[in-house]
C-alpha positions, 0 to 999 in steps of 0.5 A: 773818845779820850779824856784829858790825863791826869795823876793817878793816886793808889789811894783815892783808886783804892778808896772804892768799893772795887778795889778796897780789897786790893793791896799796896803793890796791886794799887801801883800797878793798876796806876802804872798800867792804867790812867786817870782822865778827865771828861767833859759834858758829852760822850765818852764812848758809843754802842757797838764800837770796839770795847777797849777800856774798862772805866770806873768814875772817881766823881761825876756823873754819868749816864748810860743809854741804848739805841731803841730803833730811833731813839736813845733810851736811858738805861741808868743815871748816877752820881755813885762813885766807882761805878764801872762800865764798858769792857767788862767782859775782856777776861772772857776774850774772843769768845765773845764780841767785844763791843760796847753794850751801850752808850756812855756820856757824861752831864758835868766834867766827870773823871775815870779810873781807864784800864785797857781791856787788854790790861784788865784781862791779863790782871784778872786771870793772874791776880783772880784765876779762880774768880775768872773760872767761875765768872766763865761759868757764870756767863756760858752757862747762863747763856747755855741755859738760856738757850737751851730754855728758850728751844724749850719756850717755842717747843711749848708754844709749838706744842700748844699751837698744834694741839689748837690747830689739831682741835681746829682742823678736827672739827671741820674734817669730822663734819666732812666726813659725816657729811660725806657718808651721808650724801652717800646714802642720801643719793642713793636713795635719790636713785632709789626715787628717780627709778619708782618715778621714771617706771611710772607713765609720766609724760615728757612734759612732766618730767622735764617740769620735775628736772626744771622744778629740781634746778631752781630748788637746787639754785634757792638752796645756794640763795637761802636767807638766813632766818631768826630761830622765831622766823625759822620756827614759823615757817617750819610750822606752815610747812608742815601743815601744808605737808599734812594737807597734801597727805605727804607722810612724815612732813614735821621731818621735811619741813625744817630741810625745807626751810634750811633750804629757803623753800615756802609755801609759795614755793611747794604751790608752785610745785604742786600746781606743775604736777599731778596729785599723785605724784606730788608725795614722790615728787616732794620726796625727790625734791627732798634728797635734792635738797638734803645733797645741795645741803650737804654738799654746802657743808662739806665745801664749809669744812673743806674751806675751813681746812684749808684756811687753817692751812694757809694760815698755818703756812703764813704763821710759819712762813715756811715758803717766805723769804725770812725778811721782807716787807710784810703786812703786820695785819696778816701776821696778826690774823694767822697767829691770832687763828693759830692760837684761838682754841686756846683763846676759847670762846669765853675770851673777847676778841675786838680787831682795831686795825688801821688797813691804810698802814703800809707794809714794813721790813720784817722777819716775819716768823719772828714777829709772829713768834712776838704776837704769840708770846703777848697773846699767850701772857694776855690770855693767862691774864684774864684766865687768872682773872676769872676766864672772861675778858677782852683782847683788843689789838690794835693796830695804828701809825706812830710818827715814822712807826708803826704799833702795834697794841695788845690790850687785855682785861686781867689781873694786870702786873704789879708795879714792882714787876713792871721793870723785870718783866723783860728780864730772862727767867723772870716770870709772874706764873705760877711754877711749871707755867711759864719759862721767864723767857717768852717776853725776853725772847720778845724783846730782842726781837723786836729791839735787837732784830728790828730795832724797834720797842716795845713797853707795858702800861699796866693796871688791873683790868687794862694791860698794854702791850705796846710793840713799835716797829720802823716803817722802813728798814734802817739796813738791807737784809743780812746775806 
């Protein structure tokens, strides 16, 4: 948008902190070559739009602003003469994209000092060659470092998720596999008892009433309630005893299998009522290795089932076999990162769900924003750590006019207010040396703002920190090809 023209005057230009270095001849040419223009209340330039002029304001006042998902958010206001904007980075040419970083407006007629980016650029590499070769190496090499830093934030984070989801899918595999060696050896000594029962002379009659007595134990195993210890300890108590009157050996060692298992006195009644009293010790024992295979069969398929959610929810935090952008259920993305990330959780740390199911699903990167949930949750559990290890992590989920948020809520130390405006910013970070990059938080931002033209903003005291994140619930675009 153009302003009305007006004289320009080496004088009043060189009378700003930007150019009071400058001599006489340089203040001519910058007239000659450059223009003075005049705006009134309103835009001057918009977000996006091709960086032609580089502007500084001779007086006025002037606002700069970002577009956050629907919103314009203020990014700075002032009044301070020879503040500069718009084309800063012309010298650099096209190796970067030459667009307007933010929006530009003024709220009272407002005049500018406006170089063409072209101008600018050709001024720069003559009058301040080594300047320009510095400011180069300043920005590449800031982006360089950023990037390179940034592979290394979601290599850590890779490697922590790995070493949690390696303990995780630890424990069910050891206990399948104990499971296993002993179901092995307890059928064989099922076998062992099935032989010194079939050499006996039993008639059909009782042998069917032993296999029919071994189903429907086998069936109450897979039924069993689950009991108090107080429950649990009286029963196994009255079990025993009645091991003991029947004479069967070792019964303060069946009965807690038996309990496990949902057996009774009731039970066992039944079952020395169907046989004879000589053979009720090698029809409990028979009973028993039943009991103690459905048991460990139950454990393996635990363990089993286990592994498995931990690799279905290894695939959805990955998203390895989804189409990068999609509609995605927030709630399953935070569940799989959540269970990614409990081992380094820990016990110690409460964990409270709020969601709102009725949400819909929204259009996302996936991938991306579980990497967001990982960085929030990561900095939340430093924050009760440093607090003392034990806390609450609530997130929360719930609609917001025609977004949805997304909320992690901790218990820790909090941010001190005069870091609350940094901590978006790259390499700035509140941990101690060596645990933390500065870029987890900076990476997140600009997935959420840049990427799905959301937001995302802290509240912070100690013992309640607020990690908002809010998402649009339907896509302003069609997925990138």
């Amino acid at each position: 948008m153009s302003g009305q023209p007006m004289p320009c005057s080496p004088q009043e230009i060189g009378a700003l902190f930007l150019f009071e270095k400058l001599t006489p001849e340089q203040l001519g040419r910058l007239c000659g070559e450059g223009r003075v223009e005049r705006f009134e209340p309103g835009p001057v330039y918009t977000e996006g739009e091709p960086a032609t002029c580089f502007y500084v304001m001779l007086e006025g006042t002037v606002v700069l602003y970002r577009r956050v998902g629907g919103d314009d958010v203020e990014v700075t206001r002032t009044s301070q003469r020879g503040v500069y904007a718009g084309s800063m980075q012309a010298y650099l040419g096209d190796r970067v994209r030459q667009v307007y970083n933010n929006s530009m407006r003024v709220t009272e007629p407002t005049r500018f000092f406006v170089l063409p980016a072209d101008t600018f650029a050709d001024i720069m590499q003559e009058w301040f060659p080594m300047a320009v070769h510095l400011l180069e190496g300043l920005f590449f090499g800031s982006k360089s470092t950023q990037r390179a830093i940034g592979q290394r934030e979601r290599l850590l984070a890779l490697g922590s998720l790995s070493a949690g989801l390696t303990h995780e899918l630890n424990n069910p595999a050891a206990a399948a596999v104990r499971a296993t060696a002993t179901l092995r050896e307890r059928v064989g000594k099922m076998r062992h008892k099935l032989a010194i029962i079939a050499q006996g002379s039993y008639s059909p009659e009782v042998m069917a009433k032993l296999i029919d007595i071994q189903e429907r134990t086998a069936e109450r195993v897979a039924k069993a309630p689950a009991l108090s210890p107080l429950e649990a300890s009286d029963r196994e108590d009255a079990l025993s005893d009645w091991l003991d009157d029947q004479g069967i050996p070792d019964g303060w060692r069946i009965a807690p299998t038996f309990v496990q298992a949902g057996l009774d006195v009731d039970w066992l009644d039944q079952v020395a009522a169907a046989v004879d009293e000589e053979i009720l010790p090698s029809a409990i024992g028979w009973l028993n290795y039943t009991v103690e295979t459905e048991l460990l069969m139950d454990e393996i398929n635990d363990s089993t089932t286990r592994i498995s959610h931990l690799v279905d929810a290894a695939k959805q935090y990955s998203q390895l076999d989804r189409a990068p952008f999609q509609n995605a259920d927030v709630h399953e993305l935070l569940d799989s990162t959540l269970l990614m990330l409990s081992g380094k959780i820990g016990k110690r740390i409460k964990v409270v769900k709020e969601y709102d199911r009725a949400l819909p699903r929204i259009p996302a990167y996936p991938a991306e924003l579980n990497q967001v949930w990982t960085n929030l949750i990561d900095n939340a559990v430093s924050a009760i750590n440093s607090a003392g290890g034990e806390g609450t992590l609530t997130v929360r989920t719930a609609p917001d006019h025609d977004r949805l948020l997304v909320e992690f809520r901790d218990t820790g130390v909090g941010i001190p207010a005069e870091d609350r405006g940094r901590i978006f910013d790259p390499f700035f970070t509140t941990k101690p040396v060596g645990e933390g990059t500065g870029l987890g938080l900076d990476i997140s931002w600009r997935i959420v703002v840049n990427k799905h033209h959301g937001s995302i903003q802290v509240e912070s005291e100690p013992g309640d920190t607020r990690f908002q994140v809010l998402l649009p619930l339907t896509s302003a675009e069609e997925e990138p090809s």
